[in-house]
N, C-alpha and C positions, 0 to 999 in steps of 0.2 A: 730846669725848664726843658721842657720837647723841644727839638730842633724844628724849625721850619719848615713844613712839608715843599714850603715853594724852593729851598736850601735845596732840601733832601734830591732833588730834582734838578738844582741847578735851571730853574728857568724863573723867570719873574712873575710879578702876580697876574699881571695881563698876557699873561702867555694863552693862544688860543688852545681849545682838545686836541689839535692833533700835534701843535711845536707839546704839551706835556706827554702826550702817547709816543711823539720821536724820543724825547727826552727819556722814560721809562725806558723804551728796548732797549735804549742803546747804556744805558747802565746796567738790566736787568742782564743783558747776555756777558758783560764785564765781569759781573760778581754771583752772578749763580753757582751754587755750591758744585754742579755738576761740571765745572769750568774751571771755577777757580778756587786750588785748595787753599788760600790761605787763612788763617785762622779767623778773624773779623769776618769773613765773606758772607758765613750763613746769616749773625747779626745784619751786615751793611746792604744784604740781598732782603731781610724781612721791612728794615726801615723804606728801603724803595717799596716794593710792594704796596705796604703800609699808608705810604706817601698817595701812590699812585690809585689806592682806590678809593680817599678821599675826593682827589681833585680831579678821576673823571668823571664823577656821579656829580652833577650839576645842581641837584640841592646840593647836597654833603658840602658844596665846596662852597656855596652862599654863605653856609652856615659857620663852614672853616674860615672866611674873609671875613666877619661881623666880628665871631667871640672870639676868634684864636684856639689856644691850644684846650679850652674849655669848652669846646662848642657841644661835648658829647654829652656835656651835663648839665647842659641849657634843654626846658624842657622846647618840645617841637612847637607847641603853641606857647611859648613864652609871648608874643605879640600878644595875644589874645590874654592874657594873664594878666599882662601889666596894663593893658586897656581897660579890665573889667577892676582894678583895683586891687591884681594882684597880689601879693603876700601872703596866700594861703601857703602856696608850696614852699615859699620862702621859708615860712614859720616849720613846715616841717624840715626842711633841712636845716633850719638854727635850733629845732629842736635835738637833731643828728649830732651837733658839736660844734653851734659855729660860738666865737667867740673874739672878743677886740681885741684888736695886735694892729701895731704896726701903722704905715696909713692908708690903711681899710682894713676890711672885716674878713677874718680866714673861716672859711669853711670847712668841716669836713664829710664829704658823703657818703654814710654808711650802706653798705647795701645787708639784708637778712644772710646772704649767701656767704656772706662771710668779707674780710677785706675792706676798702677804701680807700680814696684819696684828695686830695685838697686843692684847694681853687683859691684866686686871690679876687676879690674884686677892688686892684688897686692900677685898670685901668688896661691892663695887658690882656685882659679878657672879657667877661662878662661883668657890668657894674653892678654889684650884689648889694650897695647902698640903697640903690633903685630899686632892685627887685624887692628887697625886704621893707622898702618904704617906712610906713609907722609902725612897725609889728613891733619895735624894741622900744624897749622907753630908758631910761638913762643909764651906762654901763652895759647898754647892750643884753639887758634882760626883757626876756619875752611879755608881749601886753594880751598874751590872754586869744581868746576864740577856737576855731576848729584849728584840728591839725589835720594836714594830710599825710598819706603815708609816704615813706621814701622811695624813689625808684630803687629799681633793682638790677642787676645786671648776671648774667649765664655763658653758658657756651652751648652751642650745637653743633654735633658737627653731622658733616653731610658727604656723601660722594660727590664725585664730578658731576654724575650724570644725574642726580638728584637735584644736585646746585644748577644745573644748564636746563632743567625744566621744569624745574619749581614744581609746586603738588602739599598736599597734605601732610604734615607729617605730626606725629603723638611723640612729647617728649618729659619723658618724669624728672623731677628734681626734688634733692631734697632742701625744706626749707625748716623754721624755727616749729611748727604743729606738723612735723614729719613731711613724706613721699605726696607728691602732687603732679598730677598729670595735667599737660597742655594739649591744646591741638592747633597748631600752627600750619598758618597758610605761606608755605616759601615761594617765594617771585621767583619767577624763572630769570637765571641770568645772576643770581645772588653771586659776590666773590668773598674771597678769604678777608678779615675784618669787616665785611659788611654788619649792620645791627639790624635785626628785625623786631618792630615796634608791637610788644600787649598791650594795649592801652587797657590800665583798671587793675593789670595779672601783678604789680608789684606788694609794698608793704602796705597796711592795712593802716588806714585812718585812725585817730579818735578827738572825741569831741564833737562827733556829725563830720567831721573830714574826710573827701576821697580820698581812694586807695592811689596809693603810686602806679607808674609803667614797668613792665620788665622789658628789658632788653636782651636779646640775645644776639650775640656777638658769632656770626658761623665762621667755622673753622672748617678748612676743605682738607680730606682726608688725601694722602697719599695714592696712587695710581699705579696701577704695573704699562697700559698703554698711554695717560694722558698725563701730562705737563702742563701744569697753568704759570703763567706769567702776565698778572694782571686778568686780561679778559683774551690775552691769545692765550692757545692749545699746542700745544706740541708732540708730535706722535713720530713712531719710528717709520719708515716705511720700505718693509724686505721689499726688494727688485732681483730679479733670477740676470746673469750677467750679460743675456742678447737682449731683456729689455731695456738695461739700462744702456747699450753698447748700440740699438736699433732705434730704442725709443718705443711707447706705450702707453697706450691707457689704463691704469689699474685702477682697483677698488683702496681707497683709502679710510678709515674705521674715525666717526667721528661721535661723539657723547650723543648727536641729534638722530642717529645713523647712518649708513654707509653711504660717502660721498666717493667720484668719481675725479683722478687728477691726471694731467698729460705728463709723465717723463721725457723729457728732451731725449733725441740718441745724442750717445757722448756722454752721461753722466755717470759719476761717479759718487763714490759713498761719500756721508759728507753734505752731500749739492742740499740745499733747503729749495722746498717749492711752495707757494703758498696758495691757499684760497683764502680768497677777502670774503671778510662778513660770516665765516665758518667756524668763527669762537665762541666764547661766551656772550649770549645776547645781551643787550643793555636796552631796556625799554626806554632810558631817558635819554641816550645818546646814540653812537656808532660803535655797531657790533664789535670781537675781534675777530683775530684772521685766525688762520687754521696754517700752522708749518710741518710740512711731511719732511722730516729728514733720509734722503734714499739711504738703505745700506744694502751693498749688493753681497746676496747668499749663494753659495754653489749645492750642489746637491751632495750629499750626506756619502752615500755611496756611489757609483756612476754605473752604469750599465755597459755592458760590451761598445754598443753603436754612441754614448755619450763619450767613452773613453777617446774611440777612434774620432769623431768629430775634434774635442778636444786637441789631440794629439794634432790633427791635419791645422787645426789653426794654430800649433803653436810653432808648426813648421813654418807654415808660410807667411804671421803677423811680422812686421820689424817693430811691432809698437813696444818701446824699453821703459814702465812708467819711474823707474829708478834712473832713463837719463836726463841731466840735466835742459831746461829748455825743449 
């Protein structure tokens, strides 16, 4: 069984967005693989991730408090399903490989794309007794009617700056009748594990049965200037050594375009500065924040009058950053 997203997190299930958004930083900078080399990190830094972009998207996490570690394979209008006398999709997914064990019915849900995996409805997640209703008749063999098709499930992956303002995007896969092209609307704001709903785009019915969903699960591509951690951004940020020794306002480089941050004087490489609400947008909640990490750069070769400025302040600085205190 999946561990507990509320575990993964260390906070409880009435924890408000921001005790779980404290909760995330303060693990995610523990075990980011760029921090800490130990071997589980990169594992124990995607399980947080993972965790954490369930439970601040406020459906997602409705849906994670109801089914548990199944909520991904509950369909979105299951409510509506089991109201209208559901068991259509039921029957297609008993028609995917469910069969009696145990005390309840194990499922398994096949997708075209290949893969699967399995579900209990013995109470730890979604009750699949209920869902399947009358569709079985004794031995848990099928009583017949339309089938639906199965959901499906993909990957997409996307840039940062793809992912931070959503837009159109055309995506081929291949499925069991070859190469198939999608056109997908991405929400701006989308994070790494988010799923985006086809509704119709999965397996093919029969019997007069509708088609299944495809899911696509986005996957955010790696960056040379951004860092994601959840829905904050993390970027580098050169400072030349009087801005950061005088203080400054520079341009700082953000996925939305070029935002504007103040350098304290006195900083040094290292120092993190943030703007709030300069992350990844969250249409259902609070934005993240934007972290400039200063590093201060000297210039490459120096010139006659840089050399001598130089020199005159290292005659006359007492500052030793090698002495103690």
């Amino acid at each position: 069984m999946a561990r507990d997203y509320y575990d993964v997190l260390g906070v409880g299930r009435g924890a408000s967005p921001d005790e779980i958004q404290a909760a995330f930083r303060k693990l995610a900078r523990r075990h980011h693989p760029d921090v800490n080399k130990e071997p589980e990190a990169e594992e124990r830094f995607r399980e947080i991730n993972e965790a954490y972009g369930v439970l601040s998207d406020p459906d997602t996490r409705r849906r994670y408090d109801r089914f548990g570690e199944h909520f991904r394979d509950v369909p979105e209008d299951y409510d509506e399903r089991v109201a209208a006398g559901a068991g259509a999709r039921a029957a297609g997914y008993a028609r995917s490989g469910a069969r009696p064990g145990g005390d309840g019915r194990r499922v398994r849900f096949v997708s075209d794309f290949g893969g699967g995996h399995e579900g209990y409805g013995d109470g730890s997640g979604v009750d699949f007794e209920d869902l399947f209703g009358g569709l079985f008749g004794r031995g848990g063999a099928w009583a017949g009617g339309p089938v639906p098709g199965a959901d499906q499930e993909a990957e997409i992956l996307l840039g940062v700056e793809e992912a931070y303002h959503g837009g159109k995007r055309s995506i081929t896969l291949s499925g069991p009748d070859g190469p198939r092209t999608y056109d997908v609307t991405v929400p701006p704001g989308v994070v790494d594990g988010q799923r985006i709903r086809l509704a119709g785009e999965g397996g093919r019915g029969s019997g007069g049965g509708s088609s299944g969903d495809l899911y696509l699960r986005v996957r955010i591509k790696p960056d040379s200037r951004f860092r994601l951690e959840g829905r904050d951004i993390h970027v580098v940020l050169p400072v030349t050594p009087w801005e950061a020794a005088l203080g400054a306002t520079v341009p700082v480089p953000t996925p939305g375009g070029t935002a504007k941050i103040t350098v304290p004087g006195g900083s040094s490489s290292g120092r993190r500065l943030r703007l709030r609400g300069e992350g990844m947008p969250n249409p259902r909640g609070v934005n993240g924040d934007l972290y400039a990490e200063v590093r201060i750069m000297v210039p490459p070769k120096l010139s006659d009058r840089e050399r001598e400025l130089f020199e005159q302040l290292a005659a006359d600085s007492t500052f030793d950053p090698r002495k103690p205190g």
